[in-house]
C-alpha positions as CSV (number, residue, x, y, z in Angstrom):
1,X,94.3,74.8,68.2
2,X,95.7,78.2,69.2
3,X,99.4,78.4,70.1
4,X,98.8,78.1,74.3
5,X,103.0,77.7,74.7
6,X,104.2,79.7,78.2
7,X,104.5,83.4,78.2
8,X,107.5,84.6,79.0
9,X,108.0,86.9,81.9
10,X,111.2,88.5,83.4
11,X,111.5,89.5,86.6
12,X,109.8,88.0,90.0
13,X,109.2,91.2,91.8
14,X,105.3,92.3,92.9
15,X,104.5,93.0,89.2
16,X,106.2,89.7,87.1
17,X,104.6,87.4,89.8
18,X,101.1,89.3,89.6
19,X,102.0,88.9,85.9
20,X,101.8,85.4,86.2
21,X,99.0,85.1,88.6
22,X,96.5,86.9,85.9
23,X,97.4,84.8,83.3
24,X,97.2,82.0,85.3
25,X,92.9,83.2,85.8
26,X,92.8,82.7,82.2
27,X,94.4,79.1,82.2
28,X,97.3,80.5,80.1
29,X,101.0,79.2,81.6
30,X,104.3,81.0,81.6
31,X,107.3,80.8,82.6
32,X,108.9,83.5,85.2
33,X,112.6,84.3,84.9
34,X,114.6,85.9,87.8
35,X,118.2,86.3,88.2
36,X,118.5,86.2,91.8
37,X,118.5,83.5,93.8
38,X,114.9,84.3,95.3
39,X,112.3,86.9,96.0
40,X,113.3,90.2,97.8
41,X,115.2,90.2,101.1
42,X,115.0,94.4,101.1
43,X,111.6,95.5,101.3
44,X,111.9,98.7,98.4
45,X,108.2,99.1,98.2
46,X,105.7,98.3,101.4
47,X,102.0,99.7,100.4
48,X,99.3,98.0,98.2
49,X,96.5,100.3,97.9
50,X,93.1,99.5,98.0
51,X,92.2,99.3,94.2
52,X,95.9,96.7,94.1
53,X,94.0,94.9,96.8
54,X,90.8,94.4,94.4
55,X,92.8,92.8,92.0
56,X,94.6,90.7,94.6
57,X,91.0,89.1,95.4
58,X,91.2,87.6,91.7
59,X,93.9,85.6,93.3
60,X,91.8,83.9,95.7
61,X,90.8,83.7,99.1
62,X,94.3,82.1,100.5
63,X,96.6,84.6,98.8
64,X,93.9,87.9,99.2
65,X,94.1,86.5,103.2
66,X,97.5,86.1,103.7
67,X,98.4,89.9,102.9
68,X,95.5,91.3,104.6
69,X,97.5,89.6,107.5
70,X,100.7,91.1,107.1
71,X,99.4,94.7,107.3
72,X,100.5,97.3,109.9
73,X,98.7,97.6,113.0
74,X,95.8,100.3,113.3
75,X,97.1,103.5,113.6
76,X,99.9,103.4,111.3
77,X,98.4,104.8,107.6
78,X,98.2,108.0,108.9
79,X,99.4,111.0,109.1
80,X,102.6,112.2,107.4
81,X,104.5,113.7,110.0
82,X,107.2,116.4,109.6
83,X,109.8,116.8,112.3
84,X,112.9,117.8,113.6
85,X,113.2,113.9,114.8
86,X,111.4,111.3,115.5
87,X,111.1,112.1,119.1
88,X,111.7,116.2,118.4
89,X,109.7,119.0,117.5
90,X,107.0,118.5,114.8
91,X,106.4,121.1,112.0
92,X,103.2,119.8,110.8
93,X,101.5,116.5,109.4
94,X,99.1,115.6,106.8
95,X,96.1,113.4,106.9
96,X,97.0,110.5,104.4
97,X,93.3,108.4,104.3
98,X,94.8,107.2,100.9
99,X,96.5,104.7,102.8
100,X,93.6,104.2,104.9
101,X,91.5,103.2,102.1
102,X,88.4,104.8,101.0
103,X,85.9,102.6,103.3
104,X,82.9,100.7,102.5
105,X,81.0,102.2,100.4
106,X,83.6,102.8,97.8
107,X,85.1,99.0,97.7
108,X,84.8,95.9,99.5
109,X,88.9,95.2,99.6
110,X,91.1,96.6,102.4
111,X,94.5,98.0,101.6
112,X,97.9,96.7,102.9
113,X,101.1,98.3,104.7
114,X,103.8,96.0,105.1
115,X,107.2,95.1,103.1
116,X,108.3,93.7,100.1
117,X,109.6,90.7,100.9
118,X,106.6,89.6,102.8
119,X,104.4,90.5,100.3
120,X,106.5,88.6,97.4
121,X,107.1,85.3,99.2
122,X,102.8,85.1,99.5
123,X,102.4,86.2,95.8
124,X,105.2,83.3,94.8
125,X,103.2,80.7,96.8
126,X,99.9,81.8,95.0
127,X,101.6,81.7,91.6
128,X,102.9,78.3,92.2
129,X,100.0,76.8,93.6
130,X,97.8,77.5,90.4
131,X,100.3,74.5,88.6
132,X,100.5,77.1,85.5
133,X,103.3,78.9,86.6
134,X,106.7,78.0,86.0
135,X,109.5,80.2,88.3
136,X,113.2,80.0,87.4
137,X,115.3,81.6,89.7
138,X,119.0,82.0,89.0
139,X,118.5,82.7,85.2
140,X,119.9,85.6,83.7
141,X,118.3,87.5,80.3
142,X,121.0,88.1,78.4
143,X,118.8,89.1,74.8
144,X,115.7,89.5,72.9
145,X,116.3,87.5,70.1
146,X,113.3,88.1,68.5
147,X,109.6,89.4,69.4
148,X,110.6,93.6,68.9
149,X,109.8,93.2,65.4
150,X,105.8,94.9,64.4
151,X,105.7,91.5,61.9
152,X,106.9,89.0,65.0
153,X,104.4,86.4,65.8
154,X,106.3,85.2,68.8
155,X,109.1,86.6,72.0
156,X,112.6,84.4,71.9
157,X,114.8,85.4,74.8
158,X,118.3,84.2,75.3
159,X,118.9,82.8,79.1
160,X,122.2,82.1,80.8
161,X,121.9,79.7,83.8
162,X,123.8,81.6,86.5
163,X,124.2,78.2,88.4
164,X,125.8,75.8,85.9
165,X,126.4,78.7,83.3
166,X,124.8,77.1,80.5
167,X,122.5,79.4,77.8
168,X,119.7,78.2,75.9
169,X,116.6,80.4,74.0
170,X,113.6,80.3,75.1
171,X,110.4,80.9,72.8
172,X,106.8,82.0,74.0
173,X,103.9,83.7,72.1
174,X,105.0,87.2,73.8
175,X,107.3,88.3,76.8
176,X,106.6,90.4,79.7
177,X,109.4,92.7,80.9
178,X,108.8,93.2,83.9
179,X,112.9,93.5,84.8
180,X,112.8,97.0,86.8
181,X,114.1,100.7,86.3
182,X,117.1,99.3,84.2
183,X,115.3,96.9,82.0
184,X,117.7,95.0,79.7
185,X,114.7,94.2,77.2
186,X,113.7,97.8,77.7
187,X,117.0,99.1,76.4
188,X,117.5,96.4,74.1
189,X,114.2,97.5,72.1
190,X,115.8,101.3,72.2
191,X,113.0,102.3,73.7
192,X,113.5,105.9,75.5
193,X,112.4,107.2,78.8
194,X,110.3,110.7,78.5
195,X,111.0,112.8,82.0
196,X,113.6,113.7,84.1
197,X,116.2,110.8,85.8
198,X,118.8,111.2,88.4
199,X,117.2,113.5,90.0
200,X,118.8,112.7,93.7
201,X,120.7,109.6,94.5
202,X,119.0,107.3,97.6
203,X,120.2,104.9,100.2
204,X,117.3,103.0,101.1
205,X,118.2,101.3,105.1
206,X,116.1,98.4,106.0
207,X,116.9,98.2,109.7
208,X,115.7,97.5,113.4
209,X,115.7,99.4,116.0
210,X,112.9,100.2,119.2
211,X,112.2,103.7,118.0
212,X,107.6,102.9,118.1
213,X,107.8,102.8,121.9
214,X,109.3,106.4,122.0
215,X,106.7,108.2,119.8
216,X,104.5,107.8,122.3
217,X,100.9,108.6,119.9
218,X,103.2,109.8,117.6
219,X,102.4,107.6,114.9
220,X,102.3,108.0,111.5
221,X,102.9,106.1,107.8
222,X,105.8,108.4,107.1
223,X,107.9,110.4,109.5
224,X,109.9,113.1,108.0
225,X,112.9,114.5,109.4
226,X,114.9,117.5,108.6
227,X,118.1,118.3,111.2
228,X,121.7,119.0,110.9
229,X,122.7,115.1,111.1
230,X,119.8,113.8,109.5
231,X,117.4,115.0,106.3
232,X,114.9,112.1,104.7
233,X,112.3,109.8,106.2
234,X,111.4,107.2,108.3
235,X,109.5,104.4,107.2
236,X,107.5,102.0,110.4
237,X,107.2,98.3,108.3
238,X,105.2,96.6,111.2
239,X,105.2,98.9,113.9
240,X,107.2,95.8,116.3
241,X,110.7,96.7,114.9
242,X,111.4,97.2,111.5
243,X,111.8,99.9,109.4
244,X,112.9,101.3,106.0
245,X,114.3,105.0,105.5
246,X,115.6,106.4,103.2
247,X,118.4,109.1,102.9
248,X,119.2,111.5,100.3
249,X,123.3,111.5,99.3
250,X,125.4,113.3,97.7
251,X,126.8,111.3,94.3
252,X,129.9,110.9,95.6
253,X,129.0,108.7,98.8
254,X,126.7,106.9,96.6
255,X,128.3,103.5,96.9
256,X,128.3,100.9,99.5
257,X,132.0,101.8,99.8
258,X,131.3,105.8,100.9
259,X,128.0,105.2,102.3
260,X,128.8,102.2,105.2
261,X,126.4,100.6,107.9
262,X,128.0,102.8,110.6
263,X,127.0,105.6,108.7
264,X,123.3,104.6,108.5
265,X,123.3,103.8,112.1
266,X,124.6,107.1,112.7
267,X,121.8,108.3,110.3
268,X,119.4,106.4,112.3
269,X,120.0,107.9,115.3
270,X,119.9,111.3,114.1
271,X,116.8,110.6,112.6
272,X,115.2,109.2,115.9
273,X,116.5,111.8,118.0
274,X,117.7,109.1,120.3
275,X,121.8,109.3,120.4
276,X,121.9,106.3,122.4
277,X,119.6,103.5,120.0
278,X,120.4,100.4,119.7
279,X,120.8,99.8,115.6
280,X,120.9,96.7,113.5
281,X,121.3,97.6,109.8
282,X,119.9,94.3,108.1
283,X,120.7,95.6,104.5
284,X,121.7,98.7,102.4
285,X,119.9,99.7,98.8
286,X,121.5,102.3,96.2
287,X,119.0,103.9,93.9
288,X,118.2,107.0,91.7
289,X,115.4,109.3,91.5
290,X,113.3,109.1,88.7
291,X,110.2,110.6,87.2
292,X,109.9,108.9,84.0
293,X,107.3,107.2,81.3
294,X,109.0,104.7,78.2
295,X,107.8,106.5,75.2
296,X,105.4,103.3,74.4
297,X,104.6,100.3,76.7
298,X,104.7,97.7,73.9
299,X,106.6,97.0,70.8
300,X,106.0,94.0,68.8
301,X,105.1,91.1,70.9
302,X,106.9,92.3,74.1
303,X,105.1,94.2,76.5
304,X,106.9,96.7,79.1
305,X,105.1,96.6,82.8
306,X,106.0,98.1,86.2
307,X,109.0,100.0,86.5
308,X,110.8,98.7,83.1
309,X,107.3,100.8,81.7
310,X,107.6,104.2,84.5
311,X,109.4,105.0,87.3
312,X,108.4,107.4,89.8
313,X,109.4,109.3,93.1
314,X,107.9,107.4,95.7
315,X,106.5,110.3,97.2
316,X,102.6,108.7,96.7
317,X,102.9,105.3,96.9
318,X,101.7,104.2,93.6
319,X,104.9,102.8,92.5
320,X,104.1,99.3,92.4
321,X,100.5,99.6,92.5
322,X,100.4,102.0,88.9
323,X,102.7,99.0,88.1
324,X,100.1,96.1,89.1
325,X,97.4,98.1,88.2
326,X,99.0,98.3,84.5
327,X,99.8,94.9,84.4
328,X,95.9,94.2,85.2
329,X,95.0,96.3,82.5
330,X,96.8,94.0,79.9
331,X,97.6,90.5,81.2
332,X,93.4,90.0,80.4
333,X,94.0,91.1,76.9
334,X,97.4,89.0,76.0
335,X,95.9,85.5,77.2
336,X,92.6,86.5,75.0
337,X,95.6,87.0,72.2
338,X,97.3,83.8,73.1
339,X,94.1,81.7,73.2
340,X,93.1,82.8,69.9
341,X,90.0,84.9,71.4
342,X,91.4,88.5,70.0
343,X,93.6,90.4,67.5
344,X,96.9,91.6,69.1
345,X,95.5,94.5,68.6
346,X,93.3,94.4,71.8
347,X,96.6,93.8,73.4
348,X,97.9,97.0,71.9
349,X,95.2,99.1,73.5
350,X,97.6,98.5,77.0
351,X,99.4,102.1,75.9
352,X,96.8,104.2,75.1
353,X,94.6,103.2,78.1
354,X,97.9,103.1,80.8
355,X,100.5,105.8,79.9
356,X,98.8,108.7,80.5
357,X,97.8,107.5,83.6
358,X,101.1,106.8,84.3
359,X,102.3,110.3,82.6
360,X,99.6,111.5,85.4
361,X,100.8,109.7,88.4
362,X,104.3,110.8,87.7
363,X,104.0,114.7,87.5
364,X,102.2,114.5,90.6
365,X,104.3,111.9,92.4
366,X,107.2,114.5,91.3
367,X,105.3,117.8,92.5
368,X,104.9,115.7,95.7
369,X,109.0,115.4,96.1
370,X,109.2,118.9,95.3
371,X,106.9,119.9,98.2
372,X,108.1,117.7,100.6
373,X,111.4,119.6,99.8
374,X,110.1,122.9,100.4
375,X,108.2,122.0,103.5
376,X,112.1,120.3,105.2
377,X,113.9,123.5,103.4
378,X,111.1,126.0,105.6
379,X,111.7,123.5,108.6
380,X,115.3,123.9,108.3
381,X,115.1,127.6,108.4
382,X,112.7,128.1,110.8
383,X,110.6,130.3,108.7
384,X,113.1,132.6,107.8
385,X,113.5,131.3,104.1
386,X,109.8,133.1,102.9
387,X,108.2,129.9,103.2
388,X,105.8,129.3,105.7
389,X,106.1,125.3,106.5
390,X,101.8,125.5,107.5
391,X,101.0,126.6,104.1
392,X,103.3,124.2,101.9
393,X,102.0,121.1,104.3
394,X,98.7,122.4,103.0
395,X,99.8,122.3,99.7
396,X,100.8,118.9,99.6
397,X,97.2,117.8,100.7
398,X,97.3,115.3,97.9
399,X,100.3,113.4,98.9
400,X,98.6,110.2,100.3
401,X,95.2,111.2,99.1
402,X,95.2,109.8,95.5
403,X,91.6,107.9,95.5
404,X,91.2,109.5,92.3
405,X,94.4,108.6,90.5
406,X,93.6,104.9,92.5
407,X,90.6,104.6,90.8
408,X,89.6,107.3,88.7
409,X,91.2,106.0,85.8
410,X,89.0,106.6,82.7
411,X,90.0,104.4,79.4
412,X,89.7,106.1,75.8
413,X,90.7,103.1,73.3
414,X,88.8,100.7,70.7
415,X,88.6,98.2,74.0
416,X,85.5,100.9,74.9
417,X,82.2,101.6,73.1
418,X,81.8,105.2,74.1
419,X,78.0,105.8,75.0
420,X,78.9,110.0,74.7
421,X,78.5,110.8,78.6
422,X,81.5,111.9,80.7
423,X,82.5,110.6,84.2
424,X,81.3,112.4,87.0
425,X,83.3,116.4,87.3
426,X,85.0,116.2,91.0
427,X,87.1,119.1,92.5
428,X,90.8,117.2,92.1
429,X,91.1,114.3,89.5
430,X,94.1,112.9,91.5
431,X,93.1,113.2,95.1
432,X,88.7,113.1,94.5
433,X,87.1,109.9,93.1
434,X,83.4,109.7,92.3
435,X,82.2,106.8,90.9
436,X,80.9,106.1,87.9
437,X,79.9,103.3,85.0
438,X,80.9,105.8,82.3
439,X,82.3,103.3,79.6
440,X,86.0,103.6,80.8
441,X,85.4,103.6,84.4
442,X,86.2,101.1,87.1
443,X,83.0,99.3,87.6
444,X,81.2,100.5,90.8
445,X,80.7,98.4,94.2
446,X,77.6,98.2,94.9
447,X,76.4,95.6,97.8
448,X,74.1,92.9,97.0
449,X,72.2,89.9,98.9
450,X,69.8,90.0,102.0
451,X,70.8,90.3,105.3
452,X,74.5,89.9,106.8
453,X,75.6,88.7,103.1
454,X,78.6,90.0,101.9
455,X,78.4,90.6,97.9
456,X,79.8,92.6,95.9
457,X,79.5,93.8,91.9
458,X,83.2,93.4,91.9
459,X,82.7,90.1,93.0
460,X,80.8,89.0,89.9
461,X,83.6,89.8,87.5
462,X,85.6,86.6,86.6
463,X,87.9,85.6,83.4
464,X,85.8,87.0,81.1
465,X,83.4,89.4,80.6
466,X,80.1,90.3,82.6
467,X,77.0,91.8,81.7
468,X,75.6,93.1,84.5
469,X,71.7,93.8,83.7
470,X,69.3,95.7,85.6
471,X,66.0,94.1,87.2
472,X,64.2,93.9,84.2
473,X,66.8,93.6,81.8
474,X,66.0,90.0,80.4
475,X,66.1,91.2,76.8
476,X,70.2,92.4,77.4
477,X,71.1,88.8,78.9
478,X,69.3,87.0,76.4
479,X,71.4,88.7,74.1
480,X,74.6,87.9,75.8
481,X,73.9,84.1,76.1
482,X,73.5,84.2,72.3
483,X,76.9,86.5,72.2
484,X,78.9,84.1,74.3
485,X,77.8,81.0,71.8
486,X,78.9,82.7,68.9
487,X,82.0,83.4,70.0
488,X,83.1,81.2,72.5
489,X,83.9,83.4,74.9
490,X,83.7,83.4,78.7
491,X,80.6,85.7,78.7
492,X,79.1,85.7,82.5
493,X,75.5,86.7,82.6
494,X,73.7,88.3,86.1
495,X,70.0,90.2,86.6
496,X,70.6,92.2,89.4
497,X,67.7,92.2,91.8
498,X,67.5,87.9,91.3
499,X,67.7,85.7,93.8
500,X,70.9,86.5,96.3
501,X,71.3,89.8,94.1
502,X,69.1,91.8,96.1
503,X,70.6,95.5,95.6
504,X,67.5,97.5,97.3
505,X,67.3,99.8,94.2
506,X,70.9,100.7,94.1
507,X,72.4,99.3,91.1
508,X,70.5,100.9,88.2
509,X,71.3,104.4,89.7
510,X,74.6,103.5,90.4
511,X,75.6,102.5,87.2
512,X,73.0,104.9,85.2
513,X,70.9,102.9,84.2
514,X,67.0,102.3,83.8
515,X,65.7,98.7,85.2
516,X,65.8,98.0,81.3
517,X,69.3,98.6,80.6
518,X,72.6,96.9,81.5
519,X,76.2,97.5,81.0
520,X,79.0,95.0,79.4
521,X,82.4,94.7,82.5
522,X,85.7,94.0,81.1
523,X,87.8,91.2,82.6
524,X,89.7,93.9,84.4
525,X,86.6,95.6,86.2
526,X,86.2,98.5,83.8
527,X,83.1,99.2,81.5
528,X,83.5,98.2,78.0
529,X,79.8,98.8,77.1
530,X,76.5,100.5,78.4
531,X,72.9,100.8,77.0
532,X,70.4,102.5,80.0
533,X,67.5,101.0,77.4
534,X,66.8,97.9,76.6
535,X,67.8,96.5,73.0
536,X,66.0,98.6,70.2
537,X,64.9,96.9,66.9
538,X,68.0,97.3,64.3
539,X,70.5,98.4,66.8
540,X,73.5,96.0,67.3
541,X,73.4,93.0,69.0
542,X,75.9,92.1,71.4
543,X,77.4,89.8,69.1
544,X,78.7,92.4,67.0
545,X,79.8,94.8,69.7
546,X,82.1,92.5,71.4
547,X,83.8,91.5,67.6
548,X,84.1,95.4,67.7
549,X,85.5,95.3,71.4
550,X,88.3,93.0,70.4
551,X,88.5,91.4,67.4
552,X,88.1,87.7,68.6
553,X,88.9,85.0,65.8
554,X,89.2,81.8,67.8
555,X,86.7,79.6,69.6
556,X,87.0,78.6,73.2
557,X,85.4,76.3,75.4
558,X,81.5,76.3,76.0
559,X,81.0,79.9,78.0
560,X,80.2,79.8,81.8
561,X,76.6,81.5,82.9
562,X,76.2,83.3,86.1
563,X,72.5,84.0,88.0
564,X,70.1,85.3,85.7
């Protein structure tokens, strides 16, 4: 029997617990390590885009509900506004349908504005209703003991409990550090940061105060404000109350000492352009600004994910989601590893599929602080600096339109059988998607079923893989029942155009294929494989492409079969 002890995972923000929740899909348990007493109290990040929100349907119905229900009211995803104040003159604005999502025909999910600490206390609930996950608040990392090593074969981590002080080591087939911008395992493995750090120093206010009723239909996802009090932005969490800014600070009143609640209400005020708000500060955060990648995501059997792997300005959004998304595109791979069902070498396909997606988002997300700089700077000066605050705003069109880093992301590893086409050319990789079943891509939504039925591709892909075949693609999920057998692997088999598949001719186009052909979906919704034929005599059966895929050794349970 395979070694199936608890992975490992420190930290319990968005991207440990979503950590825990895809390995939990796989029936693998773990244990989740957090030093604080519980989840977040200070909302840092508040947006889960729509491709986050995909993923967040692997975690079922209750969890994929319960944020849906926590997002802002309608209105509030758009635009970026830049003003003078909240309630004072306004320089310009840009059209942010990022946040919006990219509608219907691009994905069935929705995305979600709220706060952090909403959205953690429904992702702990998930986690701990699956009965795999095992979360240990109050317990402090203090060292990789072993697991760095390219010849380890398992992660041991030395814990202090914070509440009775006792230590004790504990052993799993790999850890996942997922411990944020300062990462103790991170540092530990001497792992360096490529990119620049410190580039400002942040207080981040979480606060109340009735500013939405004096916008009037000025409303907006972000309101940036640049006057002689008050130069950052204004954040609405649930447009009823609460918000987040944050304010850039010289390093010298970078302390809670310096930097005071009176001085974020006076902040506050400024910002609103109402001297006479009523302010209740509910908590103060102290952070840096960095644009950085760790030189590799993985290093012996310890794998780096969310900010311990990249930090970014948030100046985009895709903070946490690159995080989750990242954490998606390994978590299936480790609990293949730990089942048996792959080489670790599958799992160390994680950096060269993620960081230069990450290297992407964080130039951008970088040029985006830049130009929100420029655009306050010409604001500030009334035009009289050169700049004209029209034509950066323009400039800055991608800030909040990112489908294309969202979903865009096309893999090059030996987890993908290249079939020698190229994804679809569009006119802005980050801020343009078009999608496509290139091997690589994110597996197109198409719509299935009869009538008022709501089915989606993404809908058919479970823990394991899917071959999707076209209407007359028998021959292809013959082949995969057959593949599945021989290697006992979760192999889910679907003829589109069957009964309840109905796709009214879309699918084979969609994904480039004749009604003969069929392509081969990773657990993680990208393709791993694509023939638009059916199977020719001599050419390799599935069986033999999947061993190429990932190297599995073990044998699992008897394979699940979908519609044929």
């Amino acid at each position: 029997m395979p070694d199936t002890a608890p992975v490992l995972i420190l930290g319990a923000g968005p991207v440990g617990l979503g950590a825990a929740l895809e390995l939990a899909r796989f029936g693998v348990r773990s244990i989740v390590l957090e030093k604080h007493a519980g989840t977040s109290f200070h909302p840092k990040t508040r947006n889960f885009n729509t491709r986050t929100m995909e993923i967040a349907r692997g975690w079922g119905r209750a969890a994929y509900g319960r944020l849906r229900g926590i997002d802002t009211p309608e209105g509030w995803k758009s635009p970026i506004r830049f003003l003078a104040s909240a309630v004072g003159e306004e320089f310009g604005s840009i059209e942010s349908k990022g946040f919006e999502g990219p509608g219907p025909d691009v994905s069935p999910a929705l995305p979600v504005m709220s706060s952090q600490e909403l959205i953690e206390e429904i992702m702990l609930d998930a986690a701990r209703a699956t009965g795999l996950v095992d979360v240990r608040f109050r317990t402090e990392a203090t060292e990789l003991v072993t697991g760095g090593g390219d010849s380890d074969r398992q992660a041991q981590l030395r814990v202090t409990h914070l509440e009775t002080g006792e230590t004790e080591v504990l052993t799993g087939p790999a850890l996942v550090a997922a411990d944020g911008a300062g990462s103790l395992i991170r540092r530990q493995l001497d792992l360096p940061l490529d990119g620049v750090q410190d580039l400002s120093h942040i207080v981040n206010c979480y606060f109340r105060a009735d500013i939405e009723p004096r916008l009037g239909d000025r409303r907006g996802v972000l309101l940036f404000v640049s006057n002689t009090e008050a130069r950052g932005v204004l954040q609405p969490l649930d447009a009823a109350g609460r918000w987040l800014c944050q304010i850039n600070v010289a390093e010298t009143d970078w302390s809670p000492e310096m930097f005071t609640q009176d001085r974020a209400e006076a902040w506050i005020r400024a910002a609103a352009g109402v001297p006479d708000l009523t302010v209740e500060v509910l908590s103060l955060g102290f952070w840096k600004l960095n644009a950085t990648v760790a030189r590799r995501l993985m290093q012996g059997r310890v794998v780096l994910c969310g900010d311990a792997a990249h930090q970014f300005p948030p100046t985009g959004g895709l903070g946490v989601n690159t995080g989750l998304q990242g954490m998606h595109n390994v978590m299936w791979k480790l609990a293949m590893a730990v089942k048996g069902q792959a080489d670790w070498s599958l799992v160390e396909t994680y950096d060269a599929e993620r960081r230069p997606v990450a290297q992407e988002i964080t130039a951008q997300s970088l040029e985006n602080s830049r130009n929100v700089g420029r655009i306050q700077a010409a604001a500030m000066s009334g035009g009289e600096s050169g700049l004209d605050a029209a034509d950066v705003v323009t400039a800055s069109r991608r800030y909040g339109n990112h489908l294309g880093a969202e979903f865009g992301a096309a893999y090059v590893s030996s987890a993908v059988i290249a079939d020698g086409s190229r994804p679809p050319a569009v006119a802005d990789s980050y801020s343009d998607y078009a999608p496509s079943a290139t091997p690589g891509c994110r597996a197109p939504h198409v719509r299935l079923g009869r009538g008022g039925a709501e089915l989606s591709t993404l809908d058919l892909f479970g823990a394991g893989y899917t071959l999707l075949a076209a209407k007359d693609g028998q021959a292809w999920c013959e082949q995969a029942r057959e593949a599945g057998d021989a290697l006992g692997l979760t192999l889910d088999v679907y003829r589109i155009g069957g009964a309840g598949l109905e796709d009214g001719g879309a699918f084979a186009p969609a994904y480039g294929l004749t009604d003969e052909g069929a392509v081969l979906v990773r657990p993680d919704g990208h393709v791993a494989w694509r023939s638009r034929s059916p199977p020719a005599a001599g050419a390799p059966a599935l069986t033999g492409l999947l061993r190429e895929l990932h190297g599995g050794t073990g044998r699992a349970p008897a394979p699940r079969q979908g519609a044929v």
